[in-house]
Every structure is written in structure tokens, then in C-alpha cells.
PyMOL Python script that loads the backbone (N, CA, C, O; Angstrom):
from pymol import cmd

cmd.read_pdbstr("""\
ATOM      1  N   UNK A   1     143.766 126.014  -3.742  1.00  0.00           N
ATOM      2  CA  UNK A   1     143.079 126.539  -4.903  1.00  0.00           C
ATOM      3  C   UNK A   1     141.912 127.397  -4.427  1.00  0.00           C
ATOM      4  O   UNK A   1     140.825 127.053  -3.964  1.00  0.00           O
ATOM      5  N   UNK A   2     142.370 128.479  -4.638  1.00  0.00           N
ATOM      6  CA  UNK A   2     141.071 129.385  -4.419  1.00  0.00           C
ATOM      7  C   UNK A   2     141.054 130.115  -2.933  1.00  0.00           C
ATOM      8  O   UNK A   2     141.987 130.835  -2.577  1.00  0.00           O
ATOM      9  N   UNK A   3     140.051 129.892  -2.214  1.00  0.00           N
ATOM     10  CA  UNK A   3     139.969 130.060  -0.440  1.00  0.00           C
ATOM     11  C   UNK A   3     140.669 128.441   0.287  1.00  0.00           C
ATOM     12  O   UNK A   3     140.983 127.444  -0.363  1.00  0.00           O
ATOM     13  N   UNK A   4     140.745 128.597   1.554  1.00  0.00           N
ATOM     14  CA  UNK A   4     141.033 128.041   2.145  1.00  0.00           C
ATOM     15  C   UNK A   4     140.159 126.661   2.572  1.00  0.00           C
ATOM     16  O   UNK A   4     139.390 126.984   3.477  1.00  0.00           O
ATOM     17  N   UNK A   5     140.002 125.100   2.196  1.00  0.00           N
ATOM     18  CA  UNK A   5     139.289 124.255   2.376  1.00  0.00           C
ATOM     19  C   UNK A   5     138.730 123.811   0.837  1.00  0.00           C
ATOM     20  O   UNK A   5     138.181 122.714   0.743  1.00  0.00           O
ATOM     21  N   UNK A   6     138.904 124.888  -0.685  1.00  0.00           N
ATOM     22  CA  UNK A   6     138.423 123.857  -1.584  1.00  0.00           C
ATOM     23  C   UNK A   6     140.211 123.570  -2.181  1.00  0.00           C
ATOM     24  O   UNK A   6     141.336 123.993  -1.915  1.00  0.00           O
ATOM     25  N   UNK A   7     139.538 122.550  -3.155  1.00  0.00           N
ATOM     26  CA  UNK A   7     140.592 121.493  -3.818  1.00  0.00           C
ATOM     27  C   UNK A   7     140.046 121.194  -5.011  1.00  0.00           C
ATOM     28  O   UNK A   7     138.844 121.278  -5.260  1.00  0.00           O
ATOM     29  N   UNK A   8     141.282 120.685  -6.110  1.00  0.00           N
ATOM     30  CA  UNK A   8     140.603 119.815  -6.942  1.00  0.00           C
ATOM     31  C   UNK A   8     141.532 118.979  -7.428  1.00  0.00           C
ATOM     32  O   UNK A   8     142.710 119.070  -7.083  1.00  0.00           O
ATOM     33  N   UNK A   9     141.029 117.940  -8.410  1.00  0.00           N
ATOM     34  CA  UNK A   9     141.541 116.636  -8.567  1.00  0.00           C
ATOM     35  C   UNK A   9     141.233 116.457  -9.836  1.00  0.00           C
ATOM     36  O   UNK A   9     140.137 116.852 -10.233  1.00  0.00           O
ATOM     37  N   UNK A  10     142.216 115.775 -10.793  1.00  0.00           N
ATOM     38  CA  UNK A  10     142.368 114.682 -11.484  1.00  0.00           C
ATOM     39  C   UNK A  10     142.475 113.206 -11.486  1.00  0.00           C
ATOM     40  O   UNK A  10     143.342 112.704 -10.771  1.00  0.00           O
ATOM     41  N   UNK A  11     141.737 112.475 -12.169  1.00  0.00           N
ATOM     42  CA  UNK A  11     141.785 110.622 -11.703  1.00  0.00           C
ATOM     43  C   UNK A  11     142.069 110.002 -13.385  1.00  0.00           C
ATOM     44  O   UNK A  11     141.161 109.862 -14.204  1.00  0.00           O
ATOM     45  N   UNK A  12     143.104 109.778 -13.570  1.00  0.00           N
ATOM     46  CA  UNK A  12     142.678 109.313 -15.154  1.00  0.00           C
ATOM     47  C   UNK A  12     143.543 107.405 -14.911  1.00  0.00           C
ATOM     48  O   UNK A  12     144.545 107.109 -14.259  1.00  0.00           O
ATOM     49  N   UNK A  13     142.762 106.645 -15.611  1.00  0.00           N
ATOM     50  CA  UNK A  13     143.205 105.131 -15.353  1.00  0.00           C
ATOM     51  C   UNK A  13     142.196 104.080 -16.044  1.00  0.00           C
ATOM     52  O   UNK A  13     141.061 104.375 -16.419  1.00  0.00           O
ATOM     53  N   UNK A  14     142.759 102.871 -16.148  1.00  0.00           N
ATOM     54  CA  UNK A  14     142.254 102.060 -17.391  1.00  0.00           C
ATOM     55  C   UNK A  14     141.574 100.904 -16.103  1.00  0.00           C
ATOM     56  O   UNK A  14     142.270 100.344 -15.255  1.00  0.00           O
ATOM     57  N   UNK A  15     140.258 100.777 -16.232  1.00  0.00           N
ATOM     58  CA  UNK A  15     139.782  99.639 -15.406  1.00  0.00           C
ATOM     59  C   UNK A  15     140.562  98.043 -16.371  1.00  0.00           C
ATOM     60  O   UNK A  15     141.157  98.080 -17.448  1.00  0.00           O
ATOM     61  N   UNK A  16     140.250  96.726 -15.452  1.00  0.00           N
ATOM     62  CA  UNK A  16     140.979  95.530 -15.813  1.00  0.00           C
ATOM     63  C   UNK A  16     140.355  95.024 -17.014  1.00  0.00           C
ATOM     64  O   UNK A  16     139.134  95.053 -17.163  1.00  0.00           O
ATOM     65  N   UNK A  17     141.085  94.602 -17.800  1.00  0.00           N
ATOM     66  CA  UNK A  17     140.648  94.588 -19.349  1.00  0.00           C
ATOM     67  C   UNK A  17     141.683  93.158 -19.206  1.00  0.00           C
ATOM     68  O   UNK A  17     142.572  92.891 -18.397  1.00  0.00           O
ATOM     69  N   UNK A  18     140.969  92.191 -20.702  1.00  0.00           N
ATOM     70  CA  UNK A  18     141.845  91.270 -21.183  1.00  0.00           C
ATOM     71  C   UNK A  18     142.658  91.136 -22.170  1.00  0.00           C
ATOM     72  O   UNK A  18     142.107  90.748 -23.201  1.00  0.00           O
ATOM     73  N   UNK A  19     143.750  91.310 -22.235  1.00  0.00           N
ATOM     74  CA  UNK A  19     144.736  91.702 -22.962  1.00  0.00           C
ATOM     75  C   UNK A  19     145.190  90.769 -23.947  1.00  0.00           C
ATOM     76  O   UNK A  19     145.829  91.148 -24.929  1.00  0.00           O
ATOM     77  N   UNK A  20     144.818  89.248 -23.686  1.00  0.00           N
ATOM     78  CA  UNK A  20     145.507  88.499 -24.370  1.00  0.00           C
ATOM     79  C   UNK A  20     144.695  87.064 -23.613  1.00  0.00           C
ATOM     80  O   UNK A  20     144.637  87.100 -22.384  1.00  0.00           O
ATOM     81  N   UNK A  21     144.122  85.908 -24.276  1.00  0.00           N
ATOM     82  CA  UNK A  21     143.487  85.120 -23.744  1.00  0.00           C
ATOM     83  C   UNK A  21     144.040  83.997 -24.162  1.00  0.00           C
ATOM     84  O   UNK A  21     144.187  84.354 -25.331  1.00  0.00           O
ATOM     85  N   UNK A  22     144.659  82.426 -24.129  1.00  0.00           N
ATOM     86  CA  UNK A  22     145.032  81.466 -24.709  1.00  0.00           C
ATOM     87  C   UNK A  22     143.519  80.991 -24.669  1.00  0.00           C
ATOM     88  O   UNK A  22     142.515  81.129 -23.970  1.00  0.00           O
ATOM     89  N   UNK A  23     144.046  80.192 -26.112  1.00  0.00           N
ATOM     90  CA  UNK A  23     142.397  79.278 -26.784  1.00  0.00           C
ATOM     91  C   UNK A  23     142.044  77.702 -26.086  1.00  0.00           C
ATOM     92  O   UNK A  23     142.387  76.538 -26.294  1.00  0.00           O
ATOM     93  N   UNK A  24     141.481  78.165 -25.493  1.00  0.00           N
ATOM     94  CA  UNK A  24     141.211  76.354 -24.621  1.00  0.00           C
ATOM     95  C   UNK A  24     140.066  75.886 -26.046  1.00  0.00           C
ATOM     96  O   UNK A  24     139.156  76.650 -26.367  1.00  0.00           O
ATOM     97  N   UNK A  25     140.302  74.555 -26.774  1.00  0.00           N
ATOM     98  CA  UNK A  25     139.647  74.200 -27.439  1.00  0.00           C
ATOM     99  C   UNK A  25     138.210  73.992 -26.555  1.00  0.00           C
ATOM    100  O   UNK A  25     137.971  73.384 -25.512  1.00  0.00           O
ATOM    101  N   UNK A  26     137.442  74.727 -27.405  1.00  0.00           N
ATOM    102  CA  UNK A  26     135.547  74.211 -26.760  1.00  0.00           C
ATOM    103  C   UNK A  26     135.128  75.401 -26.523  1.00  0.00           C
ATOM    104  O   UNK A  26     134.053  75.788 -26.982  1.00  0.00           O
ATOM    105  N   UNK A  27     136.278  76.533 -25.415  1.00  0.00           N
ATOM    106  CA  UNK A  27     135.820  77.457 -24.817  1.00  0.00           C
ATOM    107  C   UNK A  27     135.534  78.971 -25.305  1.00  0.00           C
ATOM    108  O   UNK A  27     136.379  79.529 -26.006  1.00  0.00           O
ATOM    109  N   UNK A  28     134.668  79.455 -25.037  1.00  0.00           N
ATOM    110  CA  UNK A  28     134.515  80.909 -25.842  1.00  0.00           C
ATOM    111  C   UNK A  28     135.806  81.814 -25.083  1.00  0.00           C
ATOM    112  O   UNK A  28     136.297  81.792 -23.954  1.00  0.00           O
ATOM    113  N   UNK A  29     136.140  82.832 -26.679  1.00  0.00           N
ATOM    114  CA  UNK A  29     137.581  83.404 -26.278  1.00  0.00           C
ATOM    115  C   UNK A  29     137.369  84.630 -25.835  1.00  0.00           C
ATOM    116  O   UNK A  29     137.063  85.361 -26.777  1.00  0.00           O
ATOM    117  N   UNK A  30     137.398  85.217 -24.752  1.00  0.00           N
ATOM    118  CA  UNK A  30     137.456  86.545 -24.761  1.00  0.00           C
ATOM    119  C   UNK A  30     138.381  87.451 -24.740  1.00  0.00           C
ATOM    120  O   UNK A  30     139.409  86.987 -24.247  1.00  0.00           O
ATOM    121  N   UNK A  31     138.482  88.562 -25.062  1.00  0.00           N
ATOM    122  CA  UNK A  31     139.382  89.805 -25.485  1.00  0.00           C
ATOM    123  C   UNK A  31     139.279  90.889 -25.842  1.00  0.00           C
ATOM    124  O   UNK A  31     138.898  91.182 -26.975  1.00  0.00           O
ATOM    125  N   UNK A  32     139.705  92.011 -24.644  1.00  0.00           N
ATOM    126  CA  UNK A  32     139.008  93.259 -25.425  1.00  0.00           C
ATOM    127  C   UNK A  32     139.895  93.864 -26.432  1.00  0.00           C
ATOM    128  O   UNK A  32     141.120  93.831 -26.311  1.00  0.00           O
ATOM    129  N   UNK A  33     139.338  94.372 -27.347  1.00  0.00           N
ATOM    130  CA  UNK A  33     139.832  94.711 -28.505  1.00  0.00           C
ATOM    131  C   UNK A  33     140.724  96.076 -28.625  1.00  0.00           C
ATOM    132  O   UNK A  33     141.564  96.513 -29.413  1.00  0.00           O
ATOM    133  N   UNK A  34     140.103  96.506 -27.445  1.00  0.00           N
ATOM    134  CA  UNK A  34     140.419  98.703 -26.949  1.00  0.00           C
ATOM    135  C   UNK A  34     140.575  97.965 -25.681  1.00  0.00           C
ATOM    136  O   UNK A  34     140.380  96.833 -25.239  1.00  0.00           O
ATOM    137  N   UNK A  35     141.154  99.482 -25.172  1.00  0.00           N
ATOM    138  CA  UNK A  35     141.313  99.632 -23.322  1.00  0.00           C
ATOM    139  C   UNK A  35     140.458 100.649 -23.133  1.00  0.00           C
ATOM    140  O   UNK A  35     140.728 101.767 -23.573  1.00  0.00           O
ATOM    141  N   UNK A  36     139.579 100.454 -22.610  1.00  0.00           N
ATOM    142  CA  UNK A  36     138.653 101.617 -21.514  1.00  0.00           C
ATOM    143  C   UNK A  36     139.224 102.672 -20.942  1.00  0.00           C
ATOM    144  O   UNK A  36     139.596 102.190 -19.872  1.00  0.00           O
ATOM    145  N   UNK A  37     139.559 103.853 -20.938  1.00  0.00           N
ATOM    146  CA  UNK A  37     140.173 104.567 -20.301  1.00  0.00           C
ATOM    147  C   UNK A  37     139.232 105.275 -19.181  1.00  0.00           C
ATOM    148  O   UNK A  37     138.119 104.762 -19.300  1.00  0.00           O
ATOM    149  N   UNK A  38     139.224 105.908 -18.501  1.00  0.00           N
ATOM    150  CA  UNK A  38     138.416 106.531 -17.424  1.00  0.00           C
ATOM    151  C   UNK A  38     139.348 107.740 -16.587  1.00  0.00           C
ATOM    152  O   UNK A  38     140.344 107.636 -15.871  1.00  0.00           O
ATOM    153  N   UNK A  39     138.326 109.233 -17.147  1.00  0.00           N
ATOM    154  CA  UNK A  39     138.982 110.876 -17.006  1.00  0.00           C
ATOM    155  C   UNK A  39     137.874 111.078 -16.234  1.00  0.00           C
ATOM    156  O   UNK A  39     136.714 110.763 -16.501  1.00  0.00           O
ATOM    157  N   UNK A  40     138.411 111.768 -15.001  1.00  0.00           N
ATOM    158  CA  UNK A  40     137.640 112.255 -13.595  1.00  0.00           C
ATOM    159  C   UNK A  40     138.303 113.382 -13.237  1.00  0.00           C
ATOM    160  O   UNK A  40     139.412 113.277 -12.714  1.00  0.00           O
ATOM    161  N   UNK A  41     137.606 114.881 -13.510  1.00  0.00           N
ATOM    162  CA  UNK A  41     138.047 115.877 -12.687  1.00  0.00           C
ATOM    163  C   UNK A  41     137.024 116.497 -11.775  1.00  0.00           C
ATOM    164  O   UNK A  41     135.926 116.484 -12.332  1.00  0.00           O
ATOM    165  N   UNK A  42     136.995 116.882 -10.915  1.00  0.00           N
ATOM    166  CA  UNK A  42     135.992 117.563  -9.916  1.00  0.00           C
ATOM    167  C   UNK A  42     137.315 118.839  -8.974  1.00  0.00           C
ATOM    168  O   UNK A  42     138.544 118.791  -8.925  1.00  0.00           O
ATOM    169  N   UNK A  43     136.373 119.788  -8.402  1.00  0.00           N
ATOM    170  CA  UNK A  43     136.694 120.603  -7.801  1.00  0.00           C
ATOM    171  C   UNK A  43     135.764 120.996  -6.360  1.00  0.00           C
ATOM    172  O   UNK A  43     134.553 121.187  -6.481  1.00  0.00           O
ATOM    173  N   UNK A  44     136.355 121.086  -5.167  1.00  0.00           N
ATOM    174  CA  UNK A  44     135.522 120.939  -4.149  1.00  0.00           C
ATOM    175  C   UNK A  44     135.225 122.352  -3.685  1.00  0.00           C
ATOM    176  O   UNK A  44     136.182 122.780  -3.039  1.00  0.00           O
ATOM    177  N   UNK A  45     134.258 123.205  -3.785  1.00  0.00           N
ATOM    178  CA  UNK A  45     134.288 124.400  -3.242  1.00  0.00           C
ATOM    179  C   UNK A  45     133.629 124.293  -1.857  1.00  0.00           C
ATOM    180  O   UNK A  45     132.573 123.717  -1.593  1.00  0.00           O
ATOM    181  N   UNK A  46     134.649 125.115  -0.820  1.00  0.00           N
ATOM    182  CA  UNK A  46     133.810 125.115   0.546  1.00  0.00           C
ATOM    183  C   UNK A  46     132.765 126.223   0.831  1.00  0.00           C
ATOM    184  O   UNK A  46     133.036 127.344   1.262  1.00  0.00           O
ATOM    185  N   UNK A  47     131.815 125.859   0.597  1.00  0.00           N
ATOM    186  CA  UNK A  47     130.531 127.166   0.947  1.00  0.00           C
ATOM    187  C   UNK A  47     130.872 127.731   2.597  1.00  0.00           C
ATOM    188  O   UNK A  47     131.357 128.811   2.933  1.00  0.00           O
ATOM    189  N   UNK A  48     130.560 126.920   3.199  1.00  0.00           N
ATOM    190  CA  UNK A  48     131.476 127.080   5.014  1.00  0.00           C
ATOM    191  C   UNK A  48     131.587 125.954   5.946  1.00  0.00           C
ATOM    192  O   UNK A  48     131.546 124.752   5.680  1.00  0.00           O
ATOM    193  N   UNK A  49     131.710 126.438   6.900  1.00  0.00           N
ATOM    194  CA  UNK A  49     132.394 124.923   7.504  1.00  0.00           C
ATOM    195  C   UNK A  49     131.823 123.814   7.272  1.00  0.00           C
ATOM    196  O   UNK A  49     132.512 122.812   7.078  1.00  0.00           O
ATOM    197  N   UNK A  50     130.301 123.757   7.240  1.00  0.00           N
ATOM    198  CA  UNK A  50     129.309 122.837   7.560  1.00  0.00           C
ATOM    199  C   UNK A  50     128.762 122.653   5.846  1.00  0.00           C
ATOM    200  O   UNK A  50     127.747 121.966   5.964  1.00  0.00           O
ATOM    201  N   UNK A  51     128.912 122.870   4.730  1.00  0.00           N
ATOM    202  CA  UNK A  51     128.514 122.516   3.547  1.00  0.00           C
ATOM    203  C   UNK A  51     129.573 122.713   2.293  1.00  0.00           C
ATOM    204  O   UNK A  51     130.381 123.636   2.388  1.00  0.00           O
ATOM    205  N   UNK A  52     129.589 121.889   1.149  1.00  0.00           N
ATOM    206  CA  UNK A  52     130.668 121.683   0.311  1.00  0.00           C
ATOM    207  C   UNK A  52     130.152 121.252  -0.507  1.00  0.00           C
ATOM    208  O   UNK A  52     129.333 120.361  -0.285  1.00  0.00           O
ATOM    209  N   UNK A  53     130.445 121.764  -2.012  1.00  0.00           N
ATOM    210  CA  UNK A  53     129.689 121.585  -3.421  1.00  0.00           C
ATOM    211  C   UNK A  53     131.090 121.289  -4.277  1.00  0.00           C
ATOM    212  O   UNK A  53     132.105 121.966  -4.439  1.00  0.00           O
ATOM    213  N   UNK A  54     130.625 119.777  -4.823  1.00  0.00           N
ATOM    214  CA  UNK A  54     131.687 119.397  -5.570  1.00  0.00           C
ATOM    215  C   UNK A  54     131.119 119.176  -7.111  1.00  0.00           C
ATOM    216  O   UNK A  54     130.343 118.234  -7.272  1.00  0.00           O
ATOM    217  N   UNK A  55     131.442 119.941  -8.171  1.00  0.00           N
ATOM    218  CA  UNK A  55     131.021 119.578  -9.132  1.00  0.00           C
ATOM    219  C   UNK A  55     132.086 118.486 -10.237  1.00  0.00           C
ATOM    220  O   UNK A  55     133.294 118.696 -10.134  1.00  0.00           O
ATOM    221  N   UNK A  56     131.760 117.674 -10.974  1.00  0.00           N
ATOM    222  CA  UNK A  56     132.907 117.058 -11.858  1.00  0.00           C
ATOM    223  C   UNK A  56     132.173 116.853 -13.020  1.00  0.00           C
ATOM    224  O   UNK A  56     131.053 117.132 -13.447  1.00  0.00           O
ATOM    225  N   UNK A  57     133.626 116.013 -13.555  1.00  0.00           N
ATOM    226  CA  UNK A  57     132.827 115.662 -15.148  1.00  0.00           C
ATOM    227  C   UNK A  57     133.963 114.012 -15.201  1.00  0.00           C
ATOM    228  O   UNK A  57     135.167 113.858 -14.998  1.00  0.00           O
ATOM    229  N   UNK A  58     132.940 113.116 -15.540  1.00  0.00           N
ATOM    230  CA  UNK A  58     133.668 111.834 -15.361  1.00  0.00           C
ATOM    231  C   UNK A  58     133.264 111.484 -17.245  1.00  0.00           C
ATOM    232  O   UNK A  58     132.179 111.787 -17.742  1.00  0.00           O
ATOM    233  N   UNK A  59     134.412 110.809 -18.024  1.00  0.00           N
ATOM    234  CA  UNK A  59     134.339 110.738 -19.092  1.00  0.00           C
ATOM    235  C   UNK A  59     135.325 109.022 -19.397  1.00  0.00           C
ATOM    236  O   UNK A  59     136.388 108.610 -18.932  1.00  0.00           O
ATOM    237  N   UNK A  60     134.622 108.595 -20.091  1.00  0.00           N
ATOM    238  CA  UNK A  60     134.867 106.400 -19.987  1.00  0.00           C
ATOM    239  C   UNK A  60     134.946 106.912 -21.918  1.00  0.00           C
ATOM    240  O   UNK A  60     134.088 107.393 -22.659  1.00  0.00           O
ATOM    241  N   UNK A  61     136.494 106.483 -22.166  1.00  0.00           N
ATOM    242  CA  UNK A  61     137.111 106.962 -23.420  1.00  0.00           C
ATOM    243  C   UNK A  61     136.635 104.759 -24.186  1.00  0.00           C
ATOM    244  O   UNK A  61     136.694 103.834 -23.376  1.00  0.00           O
ATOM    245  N   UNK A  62     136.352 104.559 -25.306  1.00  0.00           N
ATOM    246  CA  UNK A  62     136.269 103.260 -25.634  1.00  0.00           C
ATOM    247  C   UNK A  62     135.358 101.798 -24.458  1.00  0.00           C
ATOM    248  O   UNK A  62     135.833 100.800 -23.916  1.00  0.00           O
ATOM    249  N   UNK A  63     133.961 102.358 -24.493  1.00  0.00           N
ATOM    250  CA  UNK A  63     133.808 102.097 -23.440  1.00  0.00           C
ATOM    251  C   UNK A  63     133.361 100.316 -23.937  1.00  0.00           C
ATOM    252  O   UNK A  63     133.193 100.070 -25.131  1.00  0.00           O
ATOM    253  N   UNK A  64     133.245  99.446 -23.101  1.00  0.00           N
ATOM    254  CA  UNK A  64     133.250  98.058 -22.922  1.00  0.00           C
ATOM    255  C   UNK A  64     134.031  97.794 -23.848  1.00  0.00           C
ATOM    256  O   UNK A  64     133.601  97.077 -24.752  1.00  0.00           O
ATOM    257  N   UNK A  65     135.737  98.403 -23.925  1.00  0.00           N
ATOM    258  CA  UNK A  65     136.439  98.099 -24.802  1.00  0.00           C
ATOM    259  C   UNK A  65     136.862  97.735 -25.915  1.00  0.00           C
ATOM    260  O   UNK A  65     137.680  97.035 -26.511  1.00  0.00           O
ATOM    261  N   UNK A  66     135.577  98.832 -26.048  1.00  0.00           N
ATOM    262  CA  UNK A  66     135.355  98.696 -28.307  1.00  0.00           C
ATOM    263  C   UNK A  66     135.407 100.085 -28.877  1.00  0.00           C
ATOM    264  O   UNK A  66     134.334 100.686 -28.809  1.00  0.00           O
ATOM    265  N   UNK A  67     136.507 100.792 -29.476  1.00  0.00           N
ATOM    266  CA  UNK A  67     136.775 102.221 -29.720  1.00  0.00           C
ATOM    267  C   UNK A  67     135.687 102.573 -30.725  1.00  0.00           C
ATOM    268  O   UNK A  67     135.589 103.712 -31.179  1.00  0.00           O
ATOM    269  N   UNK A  68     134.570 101.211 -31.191  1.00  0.00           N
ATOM    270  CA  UNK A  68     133.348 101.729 -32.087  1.00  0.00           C
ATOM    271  C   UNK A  68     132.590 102.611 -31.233  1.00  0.00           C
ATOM    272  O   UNK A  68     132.292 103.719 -31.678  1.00  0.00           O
ATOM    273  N   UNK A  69     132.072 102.125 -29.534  1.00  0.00           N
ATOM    274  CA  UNK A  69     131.403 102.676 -29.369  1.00  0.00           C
ATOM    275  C   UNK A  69     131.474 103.960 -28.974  1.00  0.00           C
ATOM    276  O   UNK A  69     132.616 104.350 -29.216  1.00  0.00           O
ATOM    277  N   UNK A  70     130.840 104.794 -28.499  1.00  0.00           N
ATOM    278  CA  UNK A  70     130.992 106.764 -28.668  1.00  0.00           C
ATOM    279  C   UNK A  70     131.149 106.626 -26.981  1.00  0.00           C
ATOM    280  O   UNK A  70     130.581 105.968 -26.110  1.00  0.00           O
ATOM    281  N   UNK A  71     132.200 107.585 -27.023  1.00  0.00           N
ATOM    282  CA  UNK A  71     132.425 108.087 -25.393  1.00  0.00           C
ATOM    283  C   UNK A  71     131.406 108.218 -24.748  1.00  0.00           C
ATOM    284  O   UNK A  71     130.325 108.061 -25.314  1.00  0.00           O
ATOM    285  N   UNK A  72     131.469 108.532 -23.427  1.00  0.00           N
ATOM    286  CA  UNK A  72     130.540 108.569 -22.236  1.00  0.00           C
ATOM    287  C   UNK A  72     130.950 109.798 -21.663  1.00  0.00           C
ATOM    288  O   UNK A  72     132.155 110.016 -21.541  1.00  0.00           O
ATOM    289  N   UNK A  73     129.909 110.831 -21.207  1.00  0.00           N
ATOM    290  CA  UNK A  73     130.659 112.149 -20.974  1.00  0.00           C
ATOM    291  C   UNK A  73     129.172 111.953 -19.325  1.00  0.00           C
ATOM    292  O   UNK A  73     127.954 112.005 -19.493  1.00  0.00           O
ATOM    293  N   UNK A  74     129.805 111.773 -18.135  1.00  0.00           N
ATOM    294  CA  UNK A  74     128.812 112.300 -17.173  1.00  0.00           C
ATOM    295  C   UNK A  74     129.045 113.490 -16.148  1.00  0.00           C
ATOM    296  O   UNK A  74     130.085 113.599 -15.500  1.00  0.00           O
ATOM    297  N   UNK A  75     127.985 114.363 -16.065  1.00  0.00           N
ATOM    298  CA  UNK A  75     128.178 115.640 -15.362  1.00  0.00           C
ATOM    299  C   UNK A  75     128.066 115.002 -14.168  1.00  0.00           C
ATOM    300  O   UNK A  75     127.475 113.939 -14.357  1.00  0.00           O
ATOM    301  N   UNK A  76     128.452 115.201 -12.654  1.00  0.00           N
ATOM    302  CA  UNK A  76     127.976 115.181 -11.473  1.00  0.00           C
ATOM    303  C   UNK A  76     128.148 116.357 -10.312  1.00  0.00           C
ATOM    304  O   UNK A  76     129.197 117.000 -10.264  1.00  0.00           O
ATOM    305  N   UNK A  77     127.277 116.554  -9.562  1.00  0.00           N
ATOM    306  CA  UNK A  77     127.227 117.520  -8.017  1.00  0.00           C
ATOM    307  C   UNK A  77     127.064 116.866  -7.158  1.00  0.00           C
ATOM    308  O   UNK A  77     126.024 116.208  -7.185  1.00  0.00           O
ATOM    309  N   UNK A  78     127.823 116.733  -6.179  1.00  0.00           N
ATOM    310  CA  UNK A  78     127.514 116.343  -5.006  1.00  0.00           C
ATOM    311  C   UNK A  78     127.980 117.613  -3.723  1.00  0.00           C
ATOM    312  O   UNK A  78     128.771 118.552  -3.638  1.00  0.00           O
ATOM    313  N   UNK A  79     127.162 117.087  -3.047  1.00  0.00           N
ATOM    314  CA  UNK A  79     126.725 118.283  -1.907  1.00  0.00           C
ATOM    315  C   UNK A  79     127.432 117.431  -0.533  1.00  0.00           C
ATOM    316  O   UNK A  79     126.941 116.350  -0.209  1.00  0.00           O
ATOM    317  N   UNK A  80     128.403 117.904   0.099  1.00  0.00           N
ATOM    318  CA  UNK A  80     128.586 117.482   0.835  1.00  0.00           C
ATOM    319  C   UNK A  80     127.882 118.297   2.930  1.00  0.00           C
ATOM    320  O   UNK A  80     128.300 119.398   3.288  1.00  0.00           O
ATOM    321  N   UNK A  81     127.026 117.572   3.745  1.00  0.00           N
ATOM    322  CA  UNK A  81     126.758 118.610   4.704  1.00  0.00           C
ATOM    323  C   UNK A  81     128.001 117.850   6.039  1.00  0.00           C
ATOM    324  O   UNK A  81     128.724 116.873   5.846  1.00  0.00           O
ATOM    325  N   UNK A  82     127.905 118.675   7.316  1.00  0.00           N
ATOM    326  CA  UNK A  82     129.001 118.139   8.020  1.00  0.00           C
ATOM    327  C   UNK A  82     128.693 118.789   9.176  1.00  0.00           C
ATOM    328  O   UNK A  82     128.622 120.011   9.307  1.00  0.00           O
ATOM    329  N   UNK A  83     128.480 117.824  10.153  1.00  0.00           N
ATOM    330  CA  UNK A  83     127.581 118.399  11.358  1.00  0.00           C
ATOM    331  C   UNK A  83     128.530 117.981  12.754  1.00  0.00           C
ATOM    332  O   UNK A  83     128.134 118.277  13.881  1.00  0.00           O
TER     333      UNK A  83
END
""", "prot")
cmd.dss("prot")
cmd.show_as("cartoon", "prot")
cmd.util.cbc("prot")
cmd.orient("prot")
């Protein structure tokens, strides 16, 4: 993609959630109600041999597995140096 040395990526996947809990009398029940989803794209541009700027956008769809609460949208840069 692009020059020679950048890349980019997609990550999309549901962290471990409880799907289904049997009721032990006494015990509190837990269960998430939604699945968490989790969207990660970034792109690595190579400035030159020795430095690399990766920008993304990481986005958590139903997050602590309640579709009440409002998405999560985070920007990130990371700078990679290489000596």
C-alpha cells in the first residue's frame, strides 16, 4: 500500500462475554445482555528506515455489554523510531 514498508490493517472481534449463566440459588447472576464488539484500523506509513507513523481509529460497538450505552470512538498515533 502506497511506497514500499507502509501497511495497513483491520482487527474487528468480540472480547469474552457471558452468554448464558445457570442460577446457583444464593448467587448473583451474571449476563451480558449485548456483545461488545471491537473495530481497529490503522495504517503504517514509513517516513524512512529509522521512523514510522501509525495513525488508527479503535471503536468498542455496545460497550460493557449494554447496547444502552453510546459507542467509544478512540483516535491514536504512534511513532515508531528504529535504531
Amino acid at each position: 500500500m502506497g511506497k514500499k514498508g507502509n501497511f495497513g490493517g483491520i482487527v474487528f472481534g468480540a472480547p469474552p462475554y457471558v452468554a448464558s449463566n445457570q442460577f446457583v440459588s444464593g448467587a448473583n447472576r451474571r449476563r451480558d445482555d449485548d456483545v461488545t464488539y471491537h473495530l481497529e484500523a490503522f495504517y503504517r506509513y514509513k517516513v524512512n528506515d529509522n521512523i514510522a507513523i501509525t495513525p488508527g481509529l479503535i471503536s468498542i460497538f455496545n460497550p460493557e455489554g449494554n447496547s444502552s450505552n453510546p459507542n467509544i470512538y478512540v483516535g491514536v498515533v504512534r511513532t515508531t523510531f528504529t535504531f
